[in-house]
C-alpha positions as CSV (number, residue, x, y, z in Angstrom):
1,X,-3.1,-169.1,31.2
2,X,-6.0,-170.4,30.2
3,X,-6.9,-173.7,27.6
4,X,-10.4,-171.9,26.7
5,X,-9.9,-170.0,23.2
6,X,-11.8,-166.9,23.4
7,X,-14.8,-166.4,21.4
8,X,-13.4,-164.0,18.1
9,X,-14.7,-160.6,17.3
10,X,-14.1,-161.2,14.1
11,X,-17.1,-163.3,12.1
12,X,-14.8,-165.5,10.2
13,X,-17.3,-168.1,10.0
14,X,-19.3,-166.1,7.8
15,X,-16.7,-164.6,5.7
16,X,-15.7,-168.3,4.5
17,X,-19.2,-168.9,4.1
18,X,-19.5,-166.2,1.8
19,X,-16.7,-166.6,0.1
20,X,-17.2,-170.6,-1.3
21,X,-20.6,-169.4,-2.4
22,X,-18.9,-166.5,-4.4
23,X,-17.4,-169.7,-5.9
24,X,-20.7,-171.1,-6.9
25,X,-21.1,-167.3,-8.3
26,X,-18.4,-167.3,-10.5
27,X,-19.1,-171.1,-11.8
28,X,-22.2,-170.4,-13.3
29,X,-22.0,-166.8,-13.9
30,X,-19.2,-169.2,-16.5
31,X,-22.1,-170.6,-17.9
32,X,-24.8,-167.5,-18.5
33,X,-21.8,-166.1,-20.5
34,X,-20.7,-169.2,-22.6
35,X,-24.3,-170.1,-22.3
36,X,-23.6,-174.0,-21.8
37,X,-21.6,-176.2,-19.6
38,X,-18.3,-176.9,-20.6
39,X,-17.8,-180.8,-21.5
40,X,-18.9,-183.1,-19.0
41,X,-19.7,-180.9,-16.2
42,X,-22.5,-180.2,-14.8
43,X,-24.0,-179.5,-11.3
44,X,-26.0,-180.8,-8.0
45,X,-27.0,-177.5,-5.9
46,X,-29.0,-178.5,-2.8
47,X,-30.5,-175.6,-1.6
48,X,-33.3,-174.3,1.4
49,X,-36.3,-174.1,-0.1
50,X,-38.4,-172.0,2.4
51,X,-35.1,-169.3,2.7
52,X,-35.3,-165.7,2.4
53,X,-35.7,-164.7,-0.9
54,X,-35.9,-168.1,-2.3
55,X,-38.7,-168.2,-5.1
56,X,-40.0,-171.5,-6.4
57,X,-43.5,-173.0,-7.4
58,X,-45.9,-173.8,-4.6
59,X,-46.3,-177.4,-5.8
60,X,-42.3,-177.5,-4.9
61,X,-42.2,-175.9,-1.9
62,X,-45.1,-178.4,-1.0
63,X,-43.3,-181.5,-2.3
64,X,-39.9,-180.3,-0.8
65,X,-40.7,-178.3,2.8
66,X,-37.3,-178.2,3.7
67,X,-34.3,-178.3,1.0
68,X,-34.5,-179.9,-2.2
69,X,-31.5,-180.5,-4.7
70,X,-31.9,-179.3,-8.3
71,X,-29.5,-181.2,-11.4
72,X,-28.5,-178.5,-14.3
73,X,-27.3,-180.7,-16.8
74,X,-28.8,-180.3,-19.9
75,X,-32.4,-178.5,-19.9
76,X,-32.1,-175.4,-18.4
77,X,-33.0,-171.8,-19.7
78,X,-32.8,-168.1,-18.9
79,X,-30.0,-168.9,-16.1
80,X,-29.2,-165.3,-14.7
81,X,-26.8,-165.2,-12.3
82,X,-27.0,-161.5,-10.0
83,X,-24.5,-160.6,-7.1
84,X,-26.7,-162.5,-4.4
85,X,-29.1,-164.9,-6.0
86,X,-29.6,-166.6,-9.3
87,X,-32.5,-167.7,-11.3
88,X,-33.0,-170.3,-13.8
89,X,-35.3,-172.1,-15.6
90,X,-35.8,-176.1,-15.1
91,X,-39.0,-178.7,-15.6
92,X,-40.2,-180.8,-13.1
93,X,-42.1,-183.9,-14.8
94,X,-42.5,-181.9,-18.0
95,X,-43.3,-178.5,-16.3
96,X,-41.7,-175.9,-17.0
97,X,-40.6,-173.5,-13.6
98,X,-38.8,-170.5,-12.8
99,X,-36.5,-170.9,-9.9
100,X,-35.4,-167.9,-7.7
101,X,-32.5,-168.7,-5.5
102,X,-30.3,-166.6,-3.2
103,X,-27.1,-168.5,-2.9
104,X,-27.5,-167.7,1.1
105,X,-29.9,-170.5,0.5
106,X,-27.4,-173.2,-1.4
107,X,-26.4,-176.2,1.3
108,X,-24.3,-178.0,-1.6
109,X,-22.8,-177.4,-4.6
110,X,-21.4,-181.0,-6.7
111,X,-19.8,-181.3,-10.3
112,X,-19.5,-184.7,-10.7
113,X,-17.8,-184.6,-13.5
114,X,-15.0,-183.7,-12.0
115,X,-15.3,-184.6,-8.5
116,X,-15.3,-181.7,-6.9
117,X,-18.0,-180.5,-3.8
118,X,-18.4,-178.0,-1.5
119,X,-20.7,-178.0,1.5
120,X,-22.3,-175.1,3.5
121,X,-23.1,-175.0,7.3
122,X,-26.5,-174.3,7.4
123,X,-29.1,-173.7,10.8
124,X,-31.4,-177.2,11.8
125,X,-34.1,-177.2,13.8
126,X,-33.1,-179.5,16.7
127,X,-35.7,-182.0,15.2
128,X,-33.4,-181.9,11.9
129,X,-35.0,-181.4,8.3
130,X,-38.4,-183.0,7.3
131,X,-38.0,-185.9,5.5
132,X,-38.7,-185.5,1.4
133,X,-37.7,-187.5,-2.0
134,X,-35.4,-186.2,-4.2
135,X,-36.1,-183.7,-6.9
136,X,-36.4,-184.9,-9.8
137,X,-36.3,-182.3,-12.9
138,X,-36.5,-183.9,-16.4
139,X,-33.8,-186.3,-17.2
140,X,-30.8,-185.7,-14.8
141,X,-28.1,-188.2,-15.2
142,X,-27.6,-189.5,-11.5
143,X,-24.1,-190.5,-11.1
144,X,-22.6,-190.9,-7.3
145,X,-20.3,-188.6,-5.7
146,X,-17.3,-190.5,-4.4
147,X,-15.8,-188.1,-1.3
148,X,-12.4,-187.2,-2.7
149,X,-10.1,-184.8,-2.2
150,X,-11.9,-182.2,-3.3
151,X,-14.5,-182.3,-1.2
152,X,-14.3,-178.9,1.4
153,X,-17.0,-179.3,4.3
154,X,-17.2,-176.2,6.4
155,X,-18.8,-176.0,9.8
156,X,-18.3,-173.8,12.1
157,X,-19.2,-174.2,15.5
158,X,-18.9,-171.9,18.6
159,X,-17.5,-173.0,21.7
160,X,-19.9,-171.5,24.7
């Protein structure tokens, strides 16, 4: 018998992937229909920003090569949330943007408010991510994020 466990046919991996950004999905599709956020909550998503089908302003791309973390608190706009992706409407120093963003894409997802967090394995270059500052969209109310409980970091590696 052998200690080695056997490398599965089945892609769970991706499946749990997929599903925790459904959650993200269903969150904010919450908040196109009520068309706010519900009492204190609101939301860090950290995101890719040279994905596929990820569409943001040059200058932001630029600023951010790599991933870049965007606060909807309270000024957003036009948030539409679709089966795959999302889009939404945030300013950057007092400019306004439309931001384009498959939730393939999302690296993090954080409410503070209630301490809740979920992270999402994403591909590195060996070199790891460029280093860049953090975003900074008009008047986001930076409160730290204590690892709780709720916290649910997935990364799935395969054994070779």
């Amino acid at each position: 018998m052998s200690d080695e466990t056997p490398d599965s046919l089945i892609p769970y991996d991706e499946i749990v992937q997929d599903a925790l950004r459904a959650v993200v999905g269903r969150v904010l599709g919450e908040v196109q229909k009520t068309g706010d956020l519900p009492g204190g909550h609101h939301f860090y998503i950290t995101f890719k920003t040279r994905a596929a089908g990820v569409d943001i302003p040059q200058h932001l791309i630029e600023r951010f090569p790599d991933e870049m973390t965007i606060v909807i608190q309270n000024r957003f706009w036009d948030l539409k949330v679709k089966k795959d992706l999302f889009e939404i409407g945030l300013s950057f120093n007092q400019v306004p943007a439309k931001l384009v963003i498959p939730f393939s894409a999302i690296t993090s997802f954080v409410d503070p408010a209630v301490d809740f967090a979920l992270q999402f394995h994403a591909e590195v270059d060996e070199d790891g991510p460029s280093p860049h500052d953090e975003a900074e969209n008009d008047h986001p109310v930076a409160e730290p994020v204590e690892d709780g409980s709720n916290v649910v970091s997935v990364d799935f590696s395969r054994k070779k």
